[in-house]
Every structure is written in C-alpha cells, then in structure tokens.
BAFI-3210 file (N, C-alpha, C; in Angstrom, 3 decimals, decimal comma, padded with zeros to 6 digits):
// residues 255
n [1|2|3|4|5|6|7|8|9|10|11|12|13|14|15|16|17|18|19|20|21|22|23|24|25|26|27|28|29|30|31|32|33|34|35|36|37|38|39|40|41|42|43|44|45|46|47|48|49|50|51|52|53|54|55|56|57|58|59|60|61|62|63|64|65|66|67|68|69|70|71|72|73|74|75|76|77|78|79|80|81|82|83|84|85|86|87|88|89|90|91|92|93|94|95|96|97|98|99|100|101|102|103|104|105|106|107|108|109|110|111|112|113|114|115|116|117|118|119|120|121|122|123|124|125|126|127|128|129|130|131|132|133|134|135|136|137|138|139|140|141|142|143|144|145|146|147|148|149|150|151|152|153|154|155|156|157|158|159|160|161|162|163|164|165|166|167|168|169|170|171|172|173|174|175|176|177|178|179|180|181|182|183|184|185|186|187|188|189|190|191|192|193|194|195|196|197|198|199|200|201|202|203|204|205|206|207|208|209|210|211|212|213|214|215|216|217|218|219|220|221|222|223|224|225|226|227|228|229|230|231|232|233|234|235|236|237|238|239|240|241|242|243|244|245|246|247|248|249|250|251|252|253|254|255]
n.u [042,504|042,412|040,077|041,253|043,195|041,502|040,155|042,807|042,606|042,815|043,422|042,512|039,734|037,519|038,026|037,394|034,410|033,760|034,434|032,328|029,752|030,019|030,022|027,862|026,052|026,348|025,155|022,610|021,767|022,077|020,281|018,273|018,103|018,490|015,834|014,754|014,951|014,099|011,597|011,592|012,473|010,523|008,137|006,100|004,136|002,338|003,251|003,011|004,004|004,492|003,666|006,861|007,466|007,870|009,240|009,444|009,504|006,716|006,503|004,258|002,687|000,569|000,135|-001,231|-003,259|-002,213|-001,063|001,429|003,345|005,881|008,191|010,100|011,370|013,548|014,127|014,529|011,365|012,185|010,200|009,170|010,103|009,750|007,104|006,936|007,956|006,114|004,032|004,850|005,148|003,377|001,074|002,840|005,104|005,918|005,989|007,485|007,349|006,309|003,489|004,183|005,772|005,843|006,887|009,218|011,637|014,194|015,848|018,563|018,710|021,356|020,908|018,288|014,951|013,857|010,019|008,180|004,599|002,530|000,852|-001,093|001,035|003,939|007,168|010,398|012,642|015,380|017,693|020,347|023,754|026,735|030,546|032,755|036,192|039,574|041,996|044,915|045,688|045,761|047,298|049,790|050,542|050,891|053,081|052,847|052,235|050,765|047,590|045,507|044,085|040,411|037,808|035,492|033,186|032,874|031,936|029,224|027,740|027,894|026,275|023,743|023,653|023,317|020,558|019,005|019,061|018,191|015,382|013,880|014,089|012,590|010,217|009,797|010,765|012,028|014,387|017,480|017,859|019,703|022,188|026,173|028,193|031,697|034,303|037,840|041,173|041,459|040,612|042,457|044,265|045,240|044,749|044,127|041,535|039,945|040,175|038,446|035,719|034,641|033,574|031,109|030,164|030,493|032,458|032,058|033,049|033,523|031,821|029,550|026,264|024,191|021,028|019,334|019,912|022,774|023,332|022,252|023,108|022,664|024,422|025,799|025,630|028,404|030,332|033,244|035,794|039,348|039,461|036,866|033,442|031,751|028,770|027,286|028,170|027,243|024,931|024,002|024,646|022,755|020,207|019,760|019,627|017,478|015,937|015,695|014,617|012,250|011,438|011,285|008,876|007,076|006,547|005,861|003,615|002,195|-000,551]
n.v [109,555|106,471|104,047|101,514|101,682|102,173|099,427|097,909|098,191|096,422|096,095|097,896|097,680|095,484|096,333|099,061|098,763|096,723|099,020|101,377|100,202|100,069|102,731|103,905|102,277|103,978|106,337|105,840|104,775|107,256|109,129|107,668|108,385|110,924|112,041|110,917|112,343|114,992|115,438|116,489|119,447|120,366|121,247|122,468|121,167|118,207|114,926|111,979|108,698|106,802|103,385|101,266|100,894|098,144|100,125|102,618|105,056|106,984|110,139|112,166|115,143|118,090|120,907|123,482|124,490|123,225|120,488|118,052|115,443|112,738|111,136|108,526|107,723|104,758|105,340|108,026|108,817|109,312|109,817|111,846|114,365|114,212|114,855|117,357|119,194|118,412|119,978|122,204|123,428|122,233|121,794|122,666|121,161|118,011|115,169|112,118|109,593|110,328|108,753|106,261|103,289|104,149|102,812|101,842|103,699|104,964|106,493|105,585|106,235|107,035|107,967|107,729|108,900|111,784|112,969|115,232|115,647|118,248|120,931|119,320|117,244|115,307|116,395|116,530|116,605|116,173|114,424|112,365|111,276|109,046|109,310|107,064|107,441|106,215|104,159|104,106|104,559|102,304|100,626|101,224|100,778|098,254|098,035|098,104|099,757|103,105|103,681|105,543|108,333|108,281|109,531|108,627|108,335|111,133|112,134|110,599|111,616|114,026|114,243|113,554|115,951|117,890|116,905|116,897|120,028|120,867|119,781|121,418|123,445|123,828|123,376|125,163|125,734|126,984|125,798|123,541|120,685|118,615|116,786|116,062|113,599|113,353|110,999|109,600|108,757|110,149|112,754|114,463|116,501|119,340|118,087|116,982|116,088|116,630|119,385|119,581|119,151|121,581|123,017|122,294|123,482|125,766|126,826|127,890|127,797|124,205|121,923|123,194|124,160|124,708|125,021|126,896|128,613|130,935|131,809|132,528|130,455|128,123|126,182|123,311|121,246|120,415|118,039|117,074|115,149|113,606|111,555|108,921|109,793|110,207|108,847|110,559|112,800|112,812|112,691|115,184|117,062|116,477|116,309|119,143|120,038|118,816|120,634|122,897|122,632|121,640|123,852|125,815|125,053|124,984|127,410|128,441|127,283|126,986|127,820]
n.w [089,162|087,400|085,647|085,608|087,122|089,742|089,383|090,247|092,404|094,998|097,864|099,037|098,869|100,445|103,581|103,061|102,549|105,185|106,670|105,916|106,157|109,058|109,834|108,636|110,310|112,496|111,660|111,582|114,027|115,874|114,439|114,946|117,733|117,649|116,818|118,725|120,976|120,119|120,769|123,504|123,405|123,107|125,300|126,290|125,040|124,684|123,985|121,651|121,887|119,153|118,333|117,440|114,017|111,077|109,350|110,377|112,940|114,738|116,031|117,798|118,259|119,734|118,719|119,805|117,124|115,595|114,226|114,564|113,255|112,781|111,915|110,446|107,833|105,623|102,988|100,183|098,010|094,730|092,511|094,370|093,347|090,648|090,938|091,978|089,970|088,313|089,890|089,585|087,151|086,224|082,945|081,298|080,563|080,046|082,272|083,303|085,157|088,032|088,294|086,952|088,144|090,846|093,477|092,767|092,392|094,347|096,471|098,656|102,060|104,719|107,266|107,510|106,454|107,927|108,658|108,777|109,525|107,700|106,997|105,602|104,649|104,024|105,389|104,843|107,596|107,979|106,746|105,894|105,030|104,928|104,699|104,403|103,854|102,644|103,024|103,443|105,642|107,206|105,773|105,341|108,362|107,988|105,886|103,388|100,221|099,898|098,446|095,911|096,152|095,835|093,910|093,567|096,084|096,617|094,408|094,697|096,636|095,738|093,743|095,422|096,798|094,888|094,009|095,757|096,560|094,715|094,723|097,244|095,998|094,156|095,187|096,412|099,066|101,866|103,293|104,102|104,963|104,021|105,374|105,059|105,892|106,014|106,565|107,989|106,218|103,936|104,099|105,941|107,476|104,798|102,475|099,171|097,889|100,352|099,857|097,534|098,237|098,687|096,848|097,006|098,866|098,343|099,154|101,382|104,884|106,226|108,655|109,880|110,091|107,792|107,567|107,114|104,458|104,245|101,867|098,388|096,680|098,190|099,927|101,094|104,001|105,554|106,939|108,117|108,598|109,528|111,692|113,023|113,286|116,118|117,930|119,569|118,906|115,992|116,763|118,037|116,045|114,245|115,250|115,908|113,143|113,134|114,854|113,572|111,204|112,179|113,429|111,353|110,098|111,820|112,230|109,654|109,304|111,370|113,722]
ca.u [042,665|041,344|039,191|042,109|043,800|040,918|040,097|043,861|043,430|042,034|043,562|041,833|037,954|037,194|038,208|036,442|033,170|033,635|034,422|031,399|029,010|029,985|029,638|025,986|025,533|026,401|024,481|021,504|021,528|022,560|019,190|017,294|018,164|017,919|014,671|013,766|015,176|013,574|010,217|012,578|012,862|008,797|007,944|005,017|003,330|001,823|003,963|002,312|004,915|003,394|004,664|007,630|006,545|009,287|010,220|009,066|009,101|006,349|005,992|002,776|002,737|-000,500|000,846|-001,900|-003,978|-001,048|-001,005|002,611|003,892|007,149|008,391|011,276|011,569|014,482|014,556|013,602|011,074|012,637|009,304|008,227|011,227|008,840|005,847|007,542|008,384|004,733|003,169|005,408|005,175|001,891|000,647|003,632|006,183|005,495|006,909|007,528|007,585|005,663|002,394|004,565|007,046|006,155|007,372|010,759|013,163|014,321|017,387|018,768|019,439|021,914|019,958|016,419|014,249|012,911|009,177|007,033|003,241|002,515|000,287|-001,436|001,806|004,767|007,963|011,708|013,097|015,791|018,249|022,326|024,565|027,832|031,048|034,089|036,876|041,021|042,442|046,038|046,793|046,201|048,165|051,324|051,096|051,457|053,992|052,272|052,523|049,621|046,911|045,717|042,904|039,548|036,620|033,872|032,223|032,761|030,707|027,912|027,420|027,277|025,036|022,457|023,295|022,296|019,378|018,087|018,863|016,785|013,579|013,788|014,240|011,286|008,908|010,095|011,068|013,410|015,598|017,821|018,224|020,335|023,589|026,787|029,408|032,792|035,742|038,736|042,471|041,251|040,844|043,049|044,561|045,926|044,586|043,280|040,735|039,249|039,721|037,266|034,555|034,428|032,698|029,363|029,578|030,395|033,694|031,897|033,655|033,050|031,169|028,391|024,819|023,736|019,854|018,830|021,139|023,012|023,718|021,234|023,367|022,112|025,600|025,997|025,906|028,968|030,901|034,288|037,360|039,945|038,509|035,606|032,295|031,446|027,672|027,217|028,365|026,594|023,264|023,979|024,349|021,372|019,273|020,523|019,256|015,709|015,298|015,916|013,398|011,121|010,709|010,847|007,252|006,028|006,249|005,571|002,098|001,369|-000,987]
ca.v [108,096|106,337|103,352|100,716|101,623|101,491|097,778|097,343|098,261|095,514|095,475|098,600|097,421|094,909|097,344|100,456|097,889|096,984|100,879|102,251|100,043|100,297|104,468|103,422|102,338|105,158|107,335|105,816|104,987|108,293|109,765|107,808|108,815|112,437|112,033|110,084|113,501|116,128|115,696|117,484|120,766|121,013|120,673|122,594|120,415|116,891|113,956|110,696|107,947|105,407|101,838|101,598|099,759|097,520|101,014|103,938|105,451|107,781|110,860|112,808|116,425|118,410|122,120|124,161|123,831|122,307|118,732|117,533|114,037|113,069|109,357|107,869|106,201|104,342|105,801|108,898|108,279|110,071|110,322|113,127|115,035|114,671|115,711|118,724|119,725|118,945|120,834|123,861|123,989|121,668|121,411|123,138|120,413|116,507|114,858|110,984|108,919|110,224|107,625|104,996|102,974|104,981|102,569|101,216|104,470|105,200|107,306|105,263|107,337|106,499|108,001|107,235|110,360|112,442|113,630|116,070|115,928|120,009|121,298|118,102|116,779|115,076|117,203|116,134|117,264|115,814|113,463|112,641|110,470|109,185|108,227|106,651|107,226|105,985|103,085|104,060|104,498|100,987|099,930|101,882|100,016|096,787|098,102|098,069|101,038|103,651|103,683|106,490|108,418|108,330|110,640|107,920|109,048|112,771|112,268|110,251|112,422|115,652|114,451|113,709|117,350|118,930|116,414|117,426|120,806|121,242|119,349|122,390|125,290|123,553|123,628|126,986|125,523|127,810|125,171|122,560|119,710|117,551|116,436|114,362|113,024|112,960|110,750|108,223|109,364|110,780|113,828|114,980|118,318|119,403|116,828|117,535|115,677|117,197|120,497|119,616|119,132|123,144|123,096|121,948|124,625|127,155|127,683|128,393|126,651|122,633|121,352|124,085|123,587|125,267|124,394|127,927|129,263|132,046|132,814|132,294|128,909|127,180|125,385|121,840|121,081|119,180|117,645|116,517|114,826|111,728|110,816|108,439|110,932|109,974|108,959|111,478|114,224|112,792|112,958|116,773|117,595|115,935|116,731|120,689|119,878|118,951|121,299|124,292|121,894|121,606|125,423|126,937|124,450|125,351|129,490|128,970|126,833|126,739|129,238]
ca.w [089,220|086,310|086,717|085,465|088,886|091,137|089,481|090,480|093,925|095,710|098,983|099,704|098,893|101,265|104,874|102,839|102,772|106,834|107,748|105,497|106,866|110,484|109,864|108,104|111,341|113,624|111,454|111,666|115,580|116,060|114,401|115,933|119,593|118,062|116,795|120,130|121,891|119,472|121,738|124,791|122,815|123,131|126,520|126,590|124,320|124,635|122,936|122,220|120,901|118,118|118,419|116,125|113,068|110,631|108,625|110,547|114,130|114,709|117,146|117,846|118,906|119,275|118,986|119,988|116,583|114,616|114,741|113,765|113,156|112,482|111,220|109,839|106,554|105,142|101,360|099,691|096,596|093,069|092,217|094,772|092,512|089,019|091,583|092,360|088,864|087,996|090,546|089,795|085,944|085,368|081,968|080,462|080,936|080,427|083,586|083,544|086,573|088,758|088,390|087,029|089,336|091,785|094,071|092,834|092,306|095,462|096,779|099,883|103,260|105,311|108,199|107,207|106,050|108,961|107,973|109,694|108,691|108,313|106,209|105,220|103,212|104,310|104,821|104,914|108,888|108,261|106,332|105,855|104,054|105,558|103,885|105,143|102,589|102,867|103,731|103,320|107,146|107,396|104,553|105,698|108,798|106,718|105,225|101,858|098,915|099,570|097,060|095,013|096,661|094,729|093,802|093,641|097,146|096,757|093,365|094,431|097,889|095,387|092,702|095,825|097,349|093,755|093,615|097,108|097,108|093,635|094,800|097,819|095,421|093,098|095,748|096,975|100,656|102,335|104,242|103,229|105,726|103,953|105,929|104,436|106,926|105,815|107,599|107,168|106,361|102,927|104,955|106,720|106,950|103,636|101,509|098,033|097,748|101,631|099,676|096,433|098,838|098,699|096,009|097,569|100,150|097,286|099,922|103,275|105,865|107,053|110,043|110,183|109,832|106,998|106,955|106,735|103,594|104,078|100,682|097,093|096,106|099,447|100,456|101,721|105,269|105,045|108,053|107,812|109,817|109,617|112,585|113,104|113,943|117,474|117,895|120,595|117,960|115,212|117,349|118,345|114,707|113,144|116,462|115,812|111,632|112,913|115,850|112,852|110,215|112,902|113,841|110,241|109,089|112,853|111,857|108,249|108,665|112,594|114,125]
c.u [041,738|040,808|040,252|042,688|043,028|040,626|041,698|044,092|043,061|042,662|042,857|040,358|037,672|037,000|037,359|035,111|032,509|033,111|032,752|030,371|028,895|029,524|028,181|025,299|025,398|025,096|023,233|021,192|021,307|021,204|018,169|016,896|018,233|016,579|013,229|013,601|014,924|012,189|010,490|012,187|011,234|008,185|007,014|003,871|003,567|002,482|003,426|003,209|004,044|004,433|005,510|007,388|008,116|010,061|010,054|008,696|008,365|006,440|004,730|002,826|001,065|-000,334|-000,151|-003,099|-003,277|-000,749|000,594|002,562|005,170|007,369|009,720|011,350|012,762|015,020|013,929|013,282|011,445|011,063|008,261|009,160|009,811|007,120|005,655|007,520|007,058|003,705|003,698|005,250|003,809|001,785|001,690|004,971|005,386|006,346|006,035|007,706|006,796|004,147|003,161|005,548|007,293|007,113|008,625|011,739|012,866|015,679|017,317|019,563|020,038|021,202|018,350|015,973|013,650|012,156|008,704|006,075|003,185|001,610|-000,646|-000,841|002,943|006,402|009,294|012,175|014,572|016,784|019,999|022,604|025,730|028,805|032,534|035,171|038,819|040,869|044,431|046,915|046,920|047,301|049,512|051,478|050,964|052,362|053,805|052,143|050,829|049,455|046,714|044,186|041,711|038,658|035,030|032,567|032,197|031,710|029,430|027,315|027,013|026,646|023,534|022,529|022,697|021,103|018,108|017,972|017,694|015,824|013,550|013,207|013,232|010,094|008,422|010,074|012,272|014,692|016,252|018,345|018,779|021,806|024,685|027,871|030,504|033,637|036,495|039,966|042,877|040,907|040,950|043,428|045,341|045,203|043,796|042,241|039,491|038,912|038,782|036,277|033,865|033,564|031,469|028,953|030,177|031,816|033,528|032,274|033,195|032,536|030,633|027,238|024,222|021,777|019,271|020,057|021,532|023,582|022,358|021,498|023,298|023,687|024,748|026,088|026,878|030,255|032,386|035,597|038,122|039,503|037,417|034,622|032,127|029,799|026,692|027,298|027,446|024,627|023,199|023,792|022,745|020,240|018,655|019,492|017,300|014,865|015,390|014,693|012,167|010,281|010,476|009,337|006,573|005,650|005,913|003,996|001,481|000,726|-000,105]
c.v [107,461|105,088|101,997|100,890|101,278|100,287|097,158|097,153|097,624|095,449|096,754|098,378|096,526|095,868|098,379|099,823|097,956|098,552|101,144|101,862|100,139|101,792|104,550|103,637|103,217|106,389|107,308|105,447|106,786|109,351|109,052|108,197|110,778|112,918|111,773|111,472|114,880|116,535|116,569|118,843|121,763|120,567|121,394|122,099|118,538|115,838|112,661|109,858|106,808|104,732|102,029|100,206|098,825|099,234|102,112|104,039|106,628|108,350|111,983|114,250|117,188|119,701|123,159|123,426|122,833|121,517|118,747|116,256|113,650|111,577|109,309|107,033|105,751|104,760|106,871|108,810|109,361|110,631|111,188|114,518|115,365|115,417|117,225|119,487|120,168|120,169|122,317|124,055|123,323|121,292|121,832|122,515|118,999|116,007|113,376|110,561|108,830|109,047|106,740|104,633|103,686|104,269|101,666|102,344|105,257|105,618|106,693|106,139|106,691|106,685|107,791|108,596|110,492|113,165|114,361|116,354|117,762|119,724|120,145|117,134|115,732|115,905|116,658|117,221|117,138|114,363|113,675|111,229|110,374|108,642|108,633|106,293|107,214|104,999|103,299|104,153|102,996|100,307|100,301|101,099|099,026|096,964|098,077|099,617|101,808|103,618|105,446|106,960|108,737|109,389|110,721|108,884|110,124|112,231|112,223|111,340|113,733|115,374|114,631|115,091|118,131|118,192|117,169|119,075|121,963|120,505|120,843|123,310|124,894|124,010|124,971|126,241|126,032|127,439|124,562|121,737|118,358|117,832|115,935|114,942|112,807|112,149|110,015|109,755|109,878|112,444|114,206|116,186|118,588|118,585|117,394|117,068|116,064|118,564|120,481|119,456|120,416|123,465|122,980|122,773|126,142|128,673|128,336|127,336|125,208|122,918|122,815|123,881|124,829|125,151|125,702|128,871|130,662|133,311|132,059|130,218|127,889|126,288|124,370|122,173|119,880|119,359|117,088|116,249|113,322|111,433|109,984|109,784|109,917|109,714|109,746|112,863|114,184|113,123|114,193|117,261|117,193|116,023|118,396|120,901|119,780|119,691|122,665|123,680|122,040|123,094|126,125|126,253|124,782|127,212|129,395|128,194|126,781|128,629|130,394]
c.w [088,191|086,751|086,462|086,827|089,771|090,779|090,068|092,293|095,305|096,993|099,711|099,670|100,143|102,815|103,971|103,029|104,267|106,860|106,823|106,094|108,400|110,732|109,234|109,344|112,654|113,139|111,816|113,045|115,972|115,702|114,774|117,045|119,393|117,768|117,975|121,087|121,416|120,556|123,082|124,510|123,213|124,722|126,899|125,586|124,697|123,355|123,172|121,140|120,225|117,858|117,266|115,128|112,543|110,007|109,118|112,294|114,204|116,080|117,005|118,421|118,803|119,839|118,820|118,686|115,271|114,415|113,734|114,163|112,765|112,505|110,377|108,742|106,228|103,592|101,205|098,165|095,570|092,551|092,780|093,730|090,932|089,834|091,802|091,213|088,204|088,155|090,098|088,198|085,150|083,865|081,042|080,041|080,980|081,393|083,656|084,965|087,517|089,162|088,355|087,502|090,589|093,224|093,990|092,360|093,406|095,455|098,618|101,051|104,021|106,807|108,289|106,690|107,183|108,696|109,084|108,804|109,086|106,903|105,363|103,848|104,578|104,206|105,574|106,249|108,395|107,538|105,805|105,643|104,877|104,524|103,796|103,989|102,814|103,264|103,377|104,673|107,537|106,529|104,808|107,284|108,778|106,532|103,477|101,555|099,696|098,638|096,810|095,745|095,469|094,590|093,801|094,805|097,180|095,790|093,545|095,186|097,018|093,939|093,869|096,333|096,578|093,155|094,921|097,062|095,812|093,804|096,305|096,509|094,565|094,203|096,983|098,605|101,016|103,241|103,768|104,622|105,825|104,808|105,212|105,285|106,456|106,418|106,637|106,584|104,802|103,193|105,264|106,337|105,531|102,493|099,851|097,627|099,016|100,600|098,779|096,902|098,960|097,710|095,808|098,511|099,534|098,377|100,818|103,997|105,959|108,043|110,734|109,509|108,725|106,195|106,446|105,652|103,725|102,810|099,565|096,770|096,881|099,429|100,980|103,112|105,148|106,539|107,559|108,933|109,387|110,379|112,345|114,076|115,308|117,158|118,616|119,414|117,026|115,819|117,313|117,339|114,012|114,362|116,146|114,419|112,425|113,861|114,563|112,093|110,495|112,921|112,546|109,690|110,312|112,134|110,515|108,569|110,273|112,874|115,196]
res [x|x|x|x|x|x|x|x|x|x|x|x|x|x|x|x|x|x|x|x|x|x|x|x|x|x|x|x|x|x|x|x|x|x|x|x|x|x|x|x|x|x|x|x|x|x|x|x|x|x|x|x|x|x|x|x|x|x|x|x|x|x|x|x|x|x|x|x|x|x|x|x|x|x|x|x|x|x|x|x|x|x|x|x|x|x|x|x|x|x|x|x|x|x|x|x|x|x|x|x|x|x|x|x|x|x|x|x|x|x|x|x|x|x|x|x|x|x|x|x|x|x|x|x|x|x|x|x|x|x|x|x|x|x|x|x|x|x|x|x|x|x|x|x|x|x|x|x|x|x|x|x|x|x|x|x|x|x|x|x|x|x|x|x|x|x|x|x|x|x|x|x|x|x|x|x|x|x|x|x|x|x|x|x|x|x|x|x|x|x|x|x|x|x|x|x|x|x|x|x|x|x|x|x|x|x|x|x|x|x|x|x|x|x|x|x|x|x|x|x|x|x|x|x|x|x|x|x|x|x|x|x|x|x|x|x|x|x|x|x|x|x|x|x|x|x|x|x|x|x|x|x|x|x|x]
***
C-alpha cells in the first residue's frame, strides 16, 4: 500500500484512533493490577507498598539479603541504549547522547516500564506495546468498499523489538521481556499481513512467552487475535513476563 492510498483512506483513521487508544488503555490497567499481584508470588517475603507517586508505583521486597524494588515508569530513555554501548565497548567507540538530552528521547510504553532495583541499577521486568489494526469489519457493515490493509504498525512495533532486544544482547542480559499485543480484523486467520509478523519470532509460533529465548535470535513475544485482548488475559500474560523477569535477576544477583 503506498502512502497516496493511505492519505486516501480517511474513513478508516478516525475509529483506528478511538480503538488504539481504548487498547492503550487495557494495556496499561492491565499491568498495573499485575504488578499490584506480582507481590502474591512471594509470600514468604515482606512487601511494603510506596504511595503511588504522578509517574511511578513502587513495591518493596526485602528478600533475605536482596533488597528489590520494582516501579513503573511511563517511557523508556534511548539514552540508557548509548550507555549500554558505552559501557560495553568504552573508549573504543564515540557514543553520542548519552550526557546530552538525556532527558528528551524517549521510547513511549504502552504499559509503562516495569523496573526492578537489583544489583544497584535499574532493570526492565517488564514492558509491551499494543496495536489495534483493521477497520474493514466495520466498513462492510456500512456497506462501504474495504480498505487496503497497512504495514505502518507492524513496522513501528518491529523497529522497537530490534531496538529492545539489542540493548539486552549489549548488556549481555539473558531475558527479553518485551511484549507486543496484536488485534482488530487485520488478523484474522489467513491474513497476510497476521503472517509477516513471523518474522519477529524468526517463525516460532504466536501467543507464547518467550522471555527466556529458546533459540540464539531471541524471538518476539508476540500475541495475536481479531479479537479485542481481554484485561483479565492481558494481566495473566504480562503478570507470567514479570514473574520469569523477576526470578532470573533474583538467581543471577540474590544470595
């Protein structure tokens, strides 16, 4: 679809707008109440909740001598990416960004970033992207022409999977706890545009949690359905993502 068509195809923008933000919103309810219900999993440890601020809910754990923390931000900064690069190649590599602007390039999460303090750093539990793509079932019952399905949201969704899943493999972290949510009637069974999503999971199945990679090229954890995700499902999944996040920084840095 070239981009002369999608400027043509205005009766589908407006409803893709609604739906994306309403699925914004599931996502991010949805981790909060699994973040709220991650403290369950540990029940022989002491949880102390810290008031929730404007951008960040903290929880407190005190795991024998392991102190964890765990918080919610709304963006992840680009410039822990040139930190990463630094730290791993130092003096042998000039690396922009990092000092300057540190605080205006930002990669927005649809679920917030879920951190766990470990090791006296901040470490990603936890984060996912959603994105609600078709509007042609509505349009057929209008009675109006389907449009032309697009490639926009596959794109952006898999530049951040090969942005995220190379700040991992820079800082040698053996998980990958990014998520992305597929739905909407761009999906459905058959569809060709459902099948190019294969390409981020290097052609291991959909809707499996892939935080611990089972192969070298770390696959996508990538969800998919016409359906709307349920917020009940979406919790289980991204609950599932930080109960695996959680336990591989407890065994790699706790006593």
């Amino acid at each position: 679809m070239n981009k002369y068509q999608l400027m043509n195809c205005k009766d589908q923008h407006q409803p893709k707008n609604i739906k994306s933000k309403k699925f914004d919103e599931r996502i991010s309810e949805s981790t909060a109440l699994a973040a709220k219900d991650l403290i369950l999993f540990y029940p022989d440890h002491k949880f102390l909740a810290i008031p929730r601020t404007k951008d960040e809910v903290y929880f407190y754990e005190n795991l024998n001598n392991f102190s964890i923390k765990v918080k919610n931000e709304d963006k992840f900064n680009i410039c822990d990416i040139s930190d990463a690069v630094k730290g791993k190649y130092g003096e042998k590599i000039e690396v922009l960004g990092s000092n300057q602007n540190r605080n205006r390039g930002f990669l927005n999460s649809d679920s917030g970033v879920i951190k766990v303090y470990t090791n006296k750093q901040w470490e990603v539990i936890y984060l996912a992207e959603g994105k609600d793509q078709g509007t042609n079932d509505q349009l057929v019952l209008k009675g109006k022409k389907p449009q032309c399905m697009g490639n926009a949201g596959i794109d952006r969704a898999g530049a951040n999977i090969d942005l995220y899943k190379t700040y991992w493999k820079i800082r040698n972290i053996d998980i990958n706890p990014f998520v992305v949510f597929f739905e909407g009637c761009d999906f459905k069974e058959g569809s060709y545009i459902k099948d190019r999503l294969y390409k981020y999971t290097y052609g291991l199945p959909f809707n499996k949690i892939y935080v611990h990679p089972p192969i070298e090229e770390r696959p996508a954890s990538i969800f998919v359905q016409s359906d709307h995700w349920s917020i009940e499902d979406l919790k289980n999944i991204s609950l599932e993502v930080m109960k695996q996040s959680m336990d591989y920084y407890i065994k790699k840095n706790g006593n």
